[in-house]
C-alpha positions as CSV (number, residue, x, y, z in Angstrom):
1,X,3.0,-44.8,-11.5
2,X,0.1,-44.6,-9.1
3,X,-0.3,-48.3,-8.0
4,X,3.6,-48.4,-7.5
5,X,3.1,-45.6,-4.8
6,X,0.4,-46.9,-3.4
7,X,2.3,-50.1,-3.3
8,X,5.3,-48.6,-1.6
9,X,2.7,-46.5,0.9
10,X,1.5,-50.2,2.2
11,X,4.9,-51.9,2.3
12,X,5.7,-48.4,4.5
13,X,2.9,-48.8,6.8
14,X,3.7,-52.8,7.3
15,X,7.0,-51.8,8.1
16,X,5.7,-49.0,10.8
17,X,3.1,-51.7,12.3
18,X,5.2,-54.5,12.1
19,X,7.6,-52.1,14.5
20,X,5.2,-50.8,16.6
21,X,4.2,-54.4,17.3
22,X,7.8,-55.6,18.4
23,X,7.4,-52.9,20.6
24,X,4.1,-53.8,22.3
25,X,5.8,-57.4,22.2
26,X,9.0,-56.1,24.1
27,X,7.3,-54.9,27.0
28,X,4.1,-57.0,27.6
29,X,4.0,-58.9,30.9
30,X,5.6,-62.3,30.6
31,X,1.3,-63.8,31.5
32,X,0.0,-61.7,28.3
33,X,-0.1,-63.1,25.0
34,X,1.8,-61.5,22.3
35,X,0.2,-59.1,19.7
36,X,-0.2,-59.9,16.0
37,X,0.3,-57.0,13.8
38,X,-2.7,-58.1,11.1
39,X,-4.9,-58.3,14.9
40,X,-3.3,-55.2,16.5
41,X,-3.6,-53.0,13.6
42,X,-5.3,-53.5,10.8
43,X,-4.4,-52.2,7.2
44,X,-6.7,-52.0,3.9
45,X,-4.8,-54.6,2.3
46,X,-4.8,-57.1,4.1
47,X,-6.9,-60.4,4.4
48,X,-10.1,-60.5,6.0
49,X,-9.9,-62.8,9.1
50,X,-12.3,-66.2,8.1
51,X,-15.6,-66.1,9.8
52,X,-16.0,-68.3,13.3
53,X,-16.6,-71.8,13.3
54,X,-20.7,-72.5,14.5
55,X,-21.0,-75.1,16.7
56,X,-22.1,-77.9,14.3
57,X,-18.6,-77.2,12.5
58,X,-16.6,-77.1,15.3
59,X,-18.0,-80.5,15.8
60,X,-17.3,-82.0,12.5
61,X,-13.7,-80.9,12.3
62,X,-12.8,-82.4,15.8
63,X,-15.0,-85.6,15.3
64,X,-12.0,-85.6,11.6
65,X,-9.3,-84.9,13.8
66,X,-10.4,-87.8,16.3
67,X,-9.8,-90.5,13.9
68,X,-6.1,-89.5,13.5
69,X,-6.0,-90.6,17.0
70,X,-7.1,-93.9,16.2
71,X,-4.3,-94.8,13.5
């Protein structure tokens, strides 16, 4: 009984984020880029976002997606 209500207490505060954020959306100047709700706002469930790329990995992944070009 208790993980189904915390269960439904997340899917609740998705649903009030997820609105909140078509509101921010709604009425951001056209120049602005649009908010994500996982950015915005947060919530104990969710994912972590994946740590930045350094400098040397940065550089392997573009020197991969360079030889695409080449086919």
């Amino acid at each position: 009984m208790c993980r189904g209500y915390h269960r439904r207490n997340a899917n609740q505060w998705r649903q009030t984020r997820l609105l909140a954020t078509l509101q921010l959306n709604a009425h951001r100047p056209a120049h602005a880029l649009p908010f994500v709700p996982e950015e915005w706002m947060p919530l104990y469930g969710d994912t972590p976002p994946p740590p930045p790329m350094d400098e040397q990995e940065f550089d392997e992944t573009m020197a991969r997606l360079a030889e695409f070009d080449k086919l």
